[in-house]
C-alpha positions, 0 to 999 in steps of 0.5 A: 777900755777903748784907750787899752785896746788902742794901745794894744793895737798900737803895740803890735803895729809897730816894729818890735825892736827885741829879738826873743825870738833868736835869742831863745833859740840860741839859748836852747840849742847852747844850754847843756843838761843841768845848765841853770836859766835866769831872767834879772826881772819878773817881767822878762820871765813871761817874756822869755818863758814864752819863747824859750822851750823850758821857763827861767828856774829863778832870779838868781845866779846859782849852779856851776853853770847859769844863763841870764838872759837881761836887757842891755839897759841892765847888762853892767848892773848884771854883769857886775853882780854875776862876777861878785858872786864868784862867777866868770862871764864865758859867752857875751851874745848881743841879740837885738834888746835882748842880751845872753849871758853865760856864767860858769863859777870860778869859786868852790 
């Protein structure tokens, strides 16, 4: 147990290089009533869900309007899937590790 309790020590000692914090309030403040919230893995709904004032809804992209909330190791992958389906990308917000997406469907 003492090499998880180092490596959780180690954790929090070192510079964080995500800012959740910035881009959960930047979410909040941009996201109208009826605006769907997305996260594209499991892991960064508990992420984001703890900053964020209201958790991630799915993992998918659905709604006339959704916000996905990605890395930017994911952003291409996320950005091509959000354009296949039938969605244009309005807003593009590079946060440090963190990337905001703003998808509003161009499909009936």
């Amino acid at each position: 147990m003492r090499v998880g309790a180092g490596a959780v020590a180690d954790w929090y000692r070192l510079p964080h290089l995500e800012d959740w914090r910035s881009a959960a309030a930047y979410v909040d403040t941009s996201r109208a009533e009826g605006d769907h919230l997305t996260v594209t893995t499991d892991w960064l709904t508990l992420v984001s869900g703890y900053y964020l004032k209201s958790r991630p809804d799915t993992q998918a992209i659905r709604g006339d309007v959704t916000w996905v909330v990605t890395i930017p190791a994911d952003r291409d992958r996320v950005e091509q899937e959000i354009r296949s389906r039938g969605y244009a990308i309005r807003v593009k917000k590079d946060f440090p590790g963190v990337v905001v997406l703003k998808a509003v469907r161009t499909l009936a």
